[in-house]
N, C-alpha and C positions, 0 to 999 in steps of 0.2 A: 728584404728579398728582392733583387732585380727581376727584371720581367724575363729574363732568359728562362731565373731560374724555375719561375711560374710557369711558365710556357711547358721545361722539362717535369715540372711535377704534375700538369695536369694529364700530358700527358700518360707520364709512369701511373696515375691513377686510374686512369680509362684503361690501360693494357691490362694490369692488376681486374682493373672489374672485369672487363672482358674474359679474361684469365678464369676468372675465379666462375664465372657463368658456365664457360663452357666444360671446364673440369668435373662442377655440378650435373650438367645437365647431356655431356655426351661420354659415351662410355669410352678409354680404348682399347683396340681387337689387342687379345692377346693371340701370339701366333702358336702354333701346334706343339714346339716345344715348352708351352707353357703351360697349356691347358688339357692336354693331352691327345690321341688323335692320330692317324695319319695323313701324310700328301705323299703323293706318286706324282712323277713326271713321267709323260706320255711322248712319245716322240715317233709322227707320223713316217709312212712309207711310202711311196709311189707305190700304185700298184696299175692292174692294164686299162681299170676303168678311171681312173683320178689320179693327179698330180697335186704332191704333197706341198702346197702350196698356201698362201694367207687367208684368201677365200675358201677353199676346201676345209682348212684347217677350224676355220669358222663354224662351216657344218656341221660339223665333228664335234666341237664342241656343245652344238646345241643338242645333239641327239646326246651326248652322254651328261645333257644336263637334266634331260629327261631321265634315264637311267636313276643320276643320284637323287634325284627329287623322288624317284618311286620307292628309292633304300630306304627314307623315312630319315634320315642327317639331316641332323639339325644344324643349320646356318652351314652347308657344306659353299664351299666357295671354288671356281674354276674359271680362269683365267688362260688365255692365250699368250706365249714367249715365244717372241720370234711367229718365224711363219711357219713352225713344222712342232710347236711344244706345246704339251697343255700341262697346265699346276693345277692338280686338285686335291684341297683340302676337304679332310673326310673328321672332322673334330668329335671325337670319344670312340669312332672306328678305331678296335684294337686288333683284327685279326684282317691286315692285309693281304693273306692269299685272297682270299671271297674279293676283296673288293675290287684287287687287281685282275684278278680273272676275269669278272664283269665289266670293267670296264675296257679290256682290253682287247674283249673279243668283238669279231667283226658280225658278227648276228645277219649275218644273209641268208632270209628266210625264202626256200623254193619249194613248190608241189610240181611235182611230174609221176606221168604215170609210167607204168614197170611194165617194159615190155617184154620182160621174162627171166629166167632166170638162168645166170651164165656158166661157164660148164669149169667157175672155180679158178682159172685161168688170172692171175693178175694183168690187168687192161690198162691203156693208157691214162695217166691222171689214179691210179690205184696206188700206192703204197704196198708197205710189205704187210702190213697189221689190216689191210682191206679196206683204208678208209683215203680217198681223196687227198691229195699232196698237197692241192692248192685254193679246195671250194669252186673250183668248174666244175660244171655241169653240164657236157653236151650232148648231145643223141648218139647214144650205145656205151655211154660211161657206165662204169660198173664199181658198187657202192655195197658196202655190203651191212643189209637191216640189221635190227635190235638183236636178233636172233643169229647173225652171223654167216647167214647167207646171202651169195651175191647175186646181187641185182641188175639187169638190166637197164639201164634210163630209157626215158625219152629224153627230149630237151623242155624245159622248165614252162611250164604252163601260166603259175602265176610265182609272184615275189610278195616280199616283207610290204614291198608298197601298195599292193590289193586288198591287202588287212586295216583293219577299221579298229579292233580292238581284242585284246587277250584277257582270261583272267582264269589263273587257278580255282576249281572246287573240288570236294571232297564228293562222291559218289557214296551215298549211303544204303542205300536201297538195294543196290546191284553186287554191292563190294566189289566194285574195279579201282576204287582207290582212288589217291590224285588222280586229275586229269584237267587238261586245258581247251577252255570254250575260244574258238576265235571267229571273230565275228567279221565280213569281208564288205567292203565297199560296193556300190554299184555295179560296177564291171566289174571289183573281185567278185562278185556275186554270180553273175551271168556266166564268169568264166571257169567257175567251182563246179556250178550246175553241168558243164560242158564237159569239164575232164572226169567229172564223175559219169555222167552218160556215158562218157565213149568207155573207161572201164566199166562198165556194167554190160556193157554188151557179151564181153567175156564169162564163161561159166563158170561157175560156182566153184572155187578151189582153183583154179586158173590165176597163175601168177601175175598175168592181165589183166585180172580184176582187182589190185591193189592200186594202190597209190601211196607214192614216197614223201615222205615231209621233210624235206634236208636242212640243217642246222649246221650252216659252217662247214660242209662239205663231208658231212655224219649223216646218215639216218637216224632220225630219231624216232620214227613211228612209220610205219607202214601197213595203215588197215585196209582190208578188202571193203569193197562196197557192197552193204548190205543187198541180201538176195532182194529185198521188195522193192529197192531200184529199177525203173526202169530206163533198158536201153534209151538211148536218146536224151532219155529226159532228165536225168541226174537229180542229184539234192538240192534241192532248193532253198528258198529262208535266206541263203547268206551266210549260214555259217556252217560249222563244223568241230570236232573235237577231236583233240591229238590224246592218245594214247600210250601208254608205254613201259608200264609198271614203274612211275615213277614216288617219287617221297614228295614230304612236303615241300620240303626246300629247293627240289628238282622242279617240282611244276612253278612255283613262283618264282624261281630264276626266268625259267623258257618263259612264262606270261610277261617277266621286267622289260625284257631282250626283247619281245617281241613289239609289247607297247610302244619298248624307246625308241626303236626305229635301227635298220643297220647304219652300219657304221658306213662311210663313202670309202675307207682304206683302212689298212691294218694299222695296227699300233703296237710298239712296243714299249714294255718301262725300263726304262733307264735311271732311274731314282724312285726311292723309296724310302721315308724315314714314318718310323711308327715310336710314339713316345708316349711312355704310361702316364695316368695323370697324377700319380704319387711324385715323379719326375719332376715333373712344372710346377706341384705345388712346391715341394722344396725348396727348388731354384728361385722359387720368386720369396718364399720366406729367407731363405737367405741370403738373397739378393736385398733384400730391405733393411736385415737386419745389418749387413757391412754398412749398406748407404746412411745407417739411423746412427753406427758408432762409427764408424770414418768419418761422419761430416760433425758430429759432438765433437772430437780429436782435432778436426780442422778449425773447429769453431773455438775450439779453449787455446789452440793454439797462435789464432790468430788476433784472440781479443788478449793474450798476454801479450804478444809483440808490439800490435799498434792500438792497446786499448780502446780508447774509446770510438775511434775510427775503424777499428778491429770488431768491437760490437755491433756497429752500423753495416760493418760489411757482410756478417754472418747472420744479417736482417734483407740484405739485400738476394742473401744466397737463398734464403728460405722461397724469397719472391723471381727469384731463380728457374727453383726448383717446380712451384706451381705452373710461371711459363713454360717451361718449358713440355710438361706434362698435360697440359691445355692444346699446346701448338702441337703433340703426336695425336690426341681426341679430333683436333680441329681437320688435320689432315686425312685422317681414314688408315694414319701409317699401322702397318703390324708391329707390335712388341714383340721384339723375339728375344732369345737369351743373350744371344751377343747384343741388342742392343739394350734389352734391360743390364745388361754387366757395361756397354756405354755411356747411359746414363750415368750409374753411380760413379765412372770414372770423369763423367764431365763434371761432377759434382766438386772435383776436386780440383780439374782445371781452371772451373770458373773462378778461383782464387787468383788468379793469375793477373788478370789485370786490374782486381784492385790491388796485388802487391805491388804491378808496375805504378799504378800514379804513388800509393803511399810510400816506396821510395824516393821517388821523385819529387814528391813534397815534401819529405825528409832534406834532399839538398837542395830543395829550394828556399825554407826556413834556414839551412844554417849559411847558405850563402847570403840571404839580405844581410841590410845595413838596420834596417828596421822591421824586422819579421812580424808578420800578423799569421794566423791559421788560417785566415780567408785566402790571403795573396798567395801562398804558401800553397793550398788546394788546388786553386785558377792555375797555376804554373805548372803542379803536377798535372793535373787533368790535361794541359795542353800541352807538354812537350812527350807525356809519355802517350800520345794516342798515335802517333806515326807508326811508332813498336807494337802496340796493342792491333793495331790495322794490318801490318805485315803478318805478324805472328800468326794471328787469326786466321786471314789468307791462305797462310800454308796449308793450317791445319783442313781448312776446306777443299781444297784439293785434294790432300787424300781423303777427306771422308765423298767426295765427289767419286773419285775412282772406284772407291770401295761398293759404291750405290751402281753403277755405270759397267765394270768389268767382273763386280761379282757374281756370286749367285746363292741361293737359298736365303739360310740366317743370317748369312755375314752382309746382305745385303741392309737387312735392318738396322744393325750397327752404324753402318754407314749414314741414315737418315737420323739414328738419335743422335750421331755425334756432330751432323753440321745441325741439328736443330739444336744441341747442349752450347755449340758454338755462338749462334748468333742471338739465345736467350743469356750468354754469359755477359756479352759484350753489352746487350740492353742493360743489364744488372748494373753491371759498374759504371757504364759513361752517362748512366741515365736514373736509376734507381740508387745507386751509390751516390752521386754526384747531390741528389737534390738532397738525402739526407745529411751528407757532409756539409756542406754550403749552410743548413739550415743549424745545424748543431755550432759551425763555425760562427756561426752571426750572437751564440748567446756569449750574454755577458760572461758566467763560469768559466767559457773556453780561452776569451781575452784578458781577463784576473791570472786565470794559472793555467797557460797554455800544454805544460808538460801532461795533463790530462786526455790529450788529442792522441797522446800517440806519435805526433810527428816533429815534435818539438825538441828531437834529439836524433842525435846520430843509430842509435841502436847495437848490440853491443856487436852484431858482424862487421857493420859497417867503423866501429868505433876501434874493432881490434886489429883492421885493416888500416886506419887512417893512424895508428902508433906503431905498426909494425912497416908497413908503405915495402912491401915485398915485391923485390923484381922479377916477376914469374917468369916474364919472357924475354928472360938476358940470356937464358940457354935454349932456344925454341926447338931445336935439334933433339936436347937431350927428349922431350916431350913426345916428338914426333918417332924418334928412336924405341920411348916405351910403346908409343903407339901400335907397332910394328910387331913387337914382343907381345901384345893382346892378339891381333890378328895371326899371328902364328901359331898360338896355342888356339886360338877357336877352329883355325883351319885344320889345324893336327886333326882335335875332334871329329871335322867332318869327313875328313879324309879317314882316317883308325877309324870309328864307328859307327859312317855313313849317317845316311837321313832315311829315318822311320816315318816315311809317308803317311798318311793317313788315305781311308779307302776314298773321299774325297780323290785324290790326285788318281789312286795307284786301280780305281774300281775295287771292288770284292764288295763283303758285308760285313757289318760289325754288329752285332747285340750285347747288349748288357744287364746283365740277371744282377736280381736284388735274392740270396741266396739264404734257407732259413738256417743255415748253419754254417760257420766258417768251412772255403773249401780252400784246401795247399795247389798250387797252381801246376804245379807237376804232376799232382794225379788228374786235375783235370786236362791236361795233355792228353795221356795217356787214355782215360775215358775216351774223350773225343777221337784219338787215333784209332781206339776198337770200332767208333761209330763211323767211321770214313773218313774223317776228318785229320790225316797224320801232321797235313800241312797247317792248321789252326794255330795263331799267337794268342797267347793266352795270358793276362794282365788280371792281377788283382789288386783290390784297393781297400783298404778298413777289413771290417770282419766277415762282411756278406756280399760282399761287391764283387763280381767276376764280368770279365769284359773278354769278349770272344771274335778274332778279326780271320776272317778265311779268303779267299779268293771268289770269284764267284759260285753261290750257293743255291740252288734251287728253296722256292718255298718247302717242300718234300725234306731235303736234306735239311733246313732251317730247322723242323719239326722233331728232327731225330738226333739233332745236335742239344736243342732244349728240352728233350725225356732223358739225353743224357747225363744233362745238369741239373737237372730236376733230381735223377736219382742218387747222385754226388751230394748233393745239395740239403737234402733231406728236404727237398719244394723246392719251386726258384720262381719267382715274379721275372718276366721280361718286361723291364722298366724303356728299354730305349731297342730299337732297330734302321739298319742303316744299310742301305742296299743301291749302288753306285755302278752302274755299267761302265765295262773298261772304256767304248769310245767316249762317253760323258768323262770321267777320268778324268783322260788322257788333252779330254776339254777344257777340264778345267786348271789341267795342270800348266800348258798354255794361257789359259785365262790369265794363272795369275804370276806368272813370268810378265807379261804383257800388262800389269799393272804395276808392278816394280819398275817396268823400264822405265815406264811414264811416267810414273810418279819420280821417279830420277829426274828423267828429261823434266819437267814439269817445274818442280822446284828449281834446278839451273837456267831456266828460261826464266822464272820469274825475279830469282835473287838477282840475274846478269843486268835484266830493265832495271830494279830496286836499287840497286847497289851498282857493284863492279863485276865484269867479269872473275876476276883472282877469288873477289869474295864468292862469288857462286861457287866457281868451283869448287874452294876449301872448303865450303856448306856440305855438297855434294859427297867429298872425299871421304868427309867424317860419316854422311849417310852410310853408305856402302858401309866406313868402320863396323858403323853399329849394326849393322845390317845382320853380318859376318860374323860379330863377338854371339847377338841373339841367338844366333843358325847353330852357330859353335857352342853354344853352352847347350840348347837343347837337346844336337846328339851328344854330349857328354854326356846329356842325365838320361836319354834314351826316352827325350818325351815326342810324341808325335807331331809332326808338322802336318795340320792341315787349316781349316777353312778358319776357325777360331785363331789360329798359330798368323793367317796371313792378315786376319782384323789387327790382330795384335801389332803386328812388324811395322804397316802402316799405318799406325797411331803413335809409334815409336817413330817413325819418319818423318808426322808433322809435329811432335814435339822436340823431337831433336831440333828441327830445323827452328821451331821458335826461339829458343838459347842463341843460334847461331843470329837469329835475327834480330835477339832486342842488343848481341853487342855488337853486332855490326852497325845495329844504328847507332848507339852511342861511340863508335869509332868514326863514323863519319860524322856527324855533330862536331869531335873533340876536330878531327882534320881541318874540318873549316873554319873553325876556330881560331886555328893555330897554323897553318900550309905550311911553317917552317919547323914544324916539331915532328922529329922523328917518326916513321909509322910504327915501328919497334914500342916506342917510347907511348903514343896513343892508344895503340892494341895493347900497353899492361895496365895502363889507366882504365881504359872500359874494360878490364875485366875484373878489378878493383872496385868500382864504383857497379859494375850491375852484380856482383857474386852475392850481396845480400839477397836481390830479386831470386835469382837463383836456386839460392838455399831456401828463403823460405818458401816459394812454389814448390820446389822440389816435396818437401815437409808436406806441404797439402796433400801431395797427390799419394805420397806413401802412405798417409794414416786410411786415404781410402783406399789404397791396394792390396794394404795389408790384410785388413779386416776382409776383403774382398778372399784372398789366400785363404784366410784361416777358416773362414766361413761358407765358402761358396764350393765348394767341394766341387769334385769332375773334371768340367771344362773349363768352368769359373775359376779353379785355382790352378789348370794351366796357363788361362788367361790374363790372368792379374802376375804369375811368376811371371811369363813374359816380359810383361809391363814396366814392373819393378826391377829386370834385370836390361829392357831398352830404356828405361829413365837414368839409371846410374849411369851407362853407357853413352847415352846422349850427353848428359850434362855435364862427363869428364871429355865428351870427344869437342863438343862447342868450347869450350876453352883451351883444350891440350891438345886438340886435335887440327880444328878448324884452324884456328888464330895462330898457330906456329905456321899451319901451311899459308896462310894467309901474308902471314910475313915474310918465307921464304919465296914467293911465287913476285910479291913487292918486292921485293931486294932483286929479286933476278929482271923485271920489265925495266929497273933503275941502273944497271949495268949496261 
């Protein structure tokens, strides 16, 4: 064993340990569509006391982390985006109106006292319903109490911030029911004692003698001061109790709101996704179960091709699969579903670069004069890591954008797939390598080498070198079909548009787990009785109904699910999705704005890597695939959104990989040779890498597949996807690219 390879195994051994520690010993977060749960996005406003800004926004946050610490959420999580968004996740919260209402309200707590009662008259700052447009409070604003009569103000004596502390009890004794003790600071004290005096001076029944307790620009209590007050001298102690025939759930709201503190501006939600935890358990049970039989599939597949090196590689993948699940625990990343449905796709990818060296070991054995497995290995592992380096590259740029210009789930995607990336690359050049090298060195491999695996051509490669096919002696006719895909994907999108998803287009979407099949036209018609005429309505299996409308009040949400419910014979709402149009319309730019980049992004880089022509024809082909994707899924009438745009750019960095490991073997073969045709080198490298090709291809399908069959919803929109931009890539990198590549040469050579 050389000292390299010592050096690389001790290392692969400390990773592995490491690996194996932290997977033991740290948990990772599962995100809300796994575990079940809601998050709401909050998206502050200017208002005339604060600007909605990164500091404010900060405030804000801490007062409403007080709130959810009082809700009793377990491990609730809230975070600041940007300088005007808060994300809070609320994990086993399943009835997001409560939690949205509380958290959204601006909780500006005032006492003033009622200098009489107004003659009915709607008054500046009134409403048509009698209550406050805006939550000002000035002297002679008019409010109208519990009871419906309107009140005179003064201007606001004390605020939420003279209060010390709140708390719901029950009144036994009295039977007045709920009611709220609040207990007042220092100076709220002195100055309770002071508005209660001067109302006490007022007689007995005199509207004078009340005081107002305003809640967000409502009355919510308005009790007279006890007769044995005296003038001057008001109530004393420091506290006081709000009143109001309120429930239980009424007084410990007003005691949360009051504890948490108000809010410095208003808030609005703009996002909303609520997901039952029958949801997440599924998806991650079948999420394991594709990853357990996709990677068996890859694994039987790939120790029949390159046997024994093919066994070592589906040993390396296992050690894979540990890092890379160690490096999401190590990091604090969220698991979410697009990126548990990443993972298992990297799983397949990681195949990738040990199929590039054991091709390359393959003609590096049949090109010696005296072949060994060792020499043979050395040679793969070093001419195929340039391809392995670029390839990889790409694909991190889009998973970079995808972290960078997404948002929500797809964000997480993004982090497992450069973390599946840079755990794959370890696998192979580093945990592959020492066990090759090691198996290489026994005696049984140099007795009878055809036992490795690389000791033959293989039969793609073998059917290729007796057939020796000019693919690109008509590059035109290729680039011609090419033309003929994008016409019909266009047709599609032009004849039956793009089904948005509420992601891009705002509305809400739910989706009921239903205890009896329901036909999807009566539940139209249902939902149009219920107000709903405008409602799409998608079913899936037997009990699965999916319900998308424009935007929906909580109210309307409730009367849309007694509507399914009674259709239904019951209905579990398993998933909820609630997307404000400006957010939309936000993200629907967001991810225009990641397509471009990621365009510009990969032509900037293949242009440094390579050549300009070849960028380009990278690029050309991008776009192809781009367009056949978009095109086949308005053909099948599946939704484009936030899953659909993980999918495209993952389709974008693999495409581009194909384009990159034969654009390096084109430029390898040109320097080689400066007098051979580039015609004639571009049919060679696609000759000599179409084995690579095919069997990667193979890997990632046995994981897509299972991924399809088994991952039901979004998981087997996602993996169709997949499987239809992996076909699409790996005929546009040969048929696509490499004609234009040649036609764009031939024309700088005129």
């Amino acid at each position: 064993m050389t000292r390299a390879t010592r050096v690389r195994a001790v290392l692969a051994l400390a990773v592995l340990a490491l690996s194996v520690t932290v997977a033991v010993l740290v948990p990772v977060h599962l995100g809300l569509d796994l575990r079940g749960g809601t998050q709401i996005v909050l998206e502050a406003r200017d208002s005339d006391a604060a600007k909605a800004d990164a500091d404010t926004t900060d405030h804000t946050l801490e007062v409403l982390r007080n709130r959810v610490d009082a809700l009793g959420v377990t491990e609730p999580t809230l975070t600041r985006s940007g300088d005007d968004r808060i994300i809070v996740d609320l994990p086993g919260v399943q009835d997001p109106r409560e939690a949205a209402d509380l958290l959204g309200r601006t909780a500006q707590l005032t006492f003033h006292p009622v200098l009489g009662l107004s003659d009915g008259a709607a008054a500046d700052g009134e409403g048509a319903d009698g209550k406050g447009t805006d939550g000002e409070e000035a002297d002679g604003k008019v409010l109208r109490d519990e009871a419906g009569q309107p009140l005179r103000l003064g201007p606001a004596a004390l605020t939420g911030a003279d209060v010390a502390d709140a708390e719901a009890l029950f009144d036994t004794q009295q039977a007045r029911g709920w009611f709220v003790t609040v207990g007042f600071d220092g100076d709220g004290g002195s100055g309770w004692a002071g508005l209660t005096g001067a109302a006490a001076c007022a007689p007995p029944g005199d509207p004078a003698r009340r005081i107002a307790i305003v809640l967000d620009g409502k009355v919510i209590s308005s009790p007279q001061v006890d007769p044995g007050v005296g003038c001057r001298t008001g109530i004393t102690g420091g506290s006081t109790q709000i009143t109001g025939d309120f429930g239980r759930d009424e007084a410990r709201e007003l005691a949360l709101l009051v504890n948490g503190g108000a809010l410095p501006m208003p808030l609005e939600t703009v996002e909303q996704r609520t997901v039952g935890p029958t949801l997440g358990a599924d998806a991650i049970s079948a999420s394991a179960w594709a990853a357990l039989i996709g990677a068996a599939l890859t694994s039987v597949f790939i120790i029949v091709v390159y046997r024994l090196l093919g066994f070592l590689a589906t040993v390396a993948l296992a050690c894979y699969a540990l890092i890379s699940y160690a490096a999401l625990a190590a990091l604090g990343a969220t698991l979410t579903l697009p990126g548990l449905a990443g993972f298992v796709l990297a799983i397949g990818m990681a195949v990738d670069a040990n199929v590039l060296v054991f091709e390359r070991a393959r003609e590096e054995y049949a090109a010696g004069r005296r072949p060994t497995v060792r020499t043979a290995l050395a040679g793969g592992f070093r001419k195929a890591f340039s391809a392995i380096a670029d390839s990889n590259v790409t694909t991190l740029i889009a998973a970079g954008l995808l972290f960078f210009l997404a948002s929500g789930p797809v964000r997480g995607f993004g982090v497992t797939l450069a973390i599946g990336v840079l755990a794959s690359m370890f696998s192979a050049l580093v945990v592959t390598r020492v066990l090759a090298e090691y198996a290489a060195g026994r005696r049984a491999l140099r007795v009878r080498p055809g036992r490795s695996g690389i000791a033959g051509h293989g039969r793609v490669r073998a059917w290729l070198v007796r057939r020796d096919p000019k693919l690109m002696r008509h590059s035109r006719r290729w680039l011609a079909l090419s033309g003929v895909a994008l016409l019909l994907a266009g047709s599609g999108i032009v004849a039956r548009g793009l089904d948005f998803g509420v992601e891009f287009t705002g509305g809400r979407l739910i989706e009921y787990a239903t205890t009896q099949p329901v036909d999807a036209d009566d539940a139209r018609a249902a939902l149009a009785d219920a107000g709903q005429p405008r409602a799409v309505v998608n079913t899936s299996g037997d009990s699965e109904l999916t319900v998308r409308t424009e935007e929906l009040s909580d109210d309307e949400a409730a009367e849309v699910t007694a509507a399914v419910d009674e259709l239904g014979g019951g209905a579990e709402m398993v998933r909820d999705e609630m997307i404000g149009p400006s957010l939309g319309e936000e993200l629907r730019t967001g991810a225009l704005i990641a397509l471009g980049v990621a365009l510009a992004a990969q032509l900037v880089y293949l242009a440094v890597r390579f050549r300009w022509t070849y960028a380009t024809s990278a690029v050309a082909a991008l776009v192809h695939d781009a367009v056949i994707l978009v095109g086949v899924f308005a053909w099948l009438g599946k939704p484009i959104d936030g899953i659909f745009l993980a999918a495209l750019l993952t389709v974008i960095g693999y495409s581009v990989n194909d384009s990159v490991v034969l654009y390096d073997r084109v430029r390898e073969l040109v320097a080689a040779d400066r007098r051979k045709p580039f015609r004639t080198a571009a049919n060679t490298a696609i000759l000599q890498t179409l084995p690579r090709t095919v069997n990667t291809g193979m890997g990632a399908v046995f994981i897509l597949a299972a991924l399809a069959l088994l991952g039901g919803g979004a998981l087997t929109d996602f993996a169709l996807a997949l499987l239809v931009g992996i076909a699409a890539g790996t005929y546009s990198s040969v048929f696509t690219a490499t004609p234009l590549a040649i036609e764009l040469d031939a024309g700088t050579r005129r």
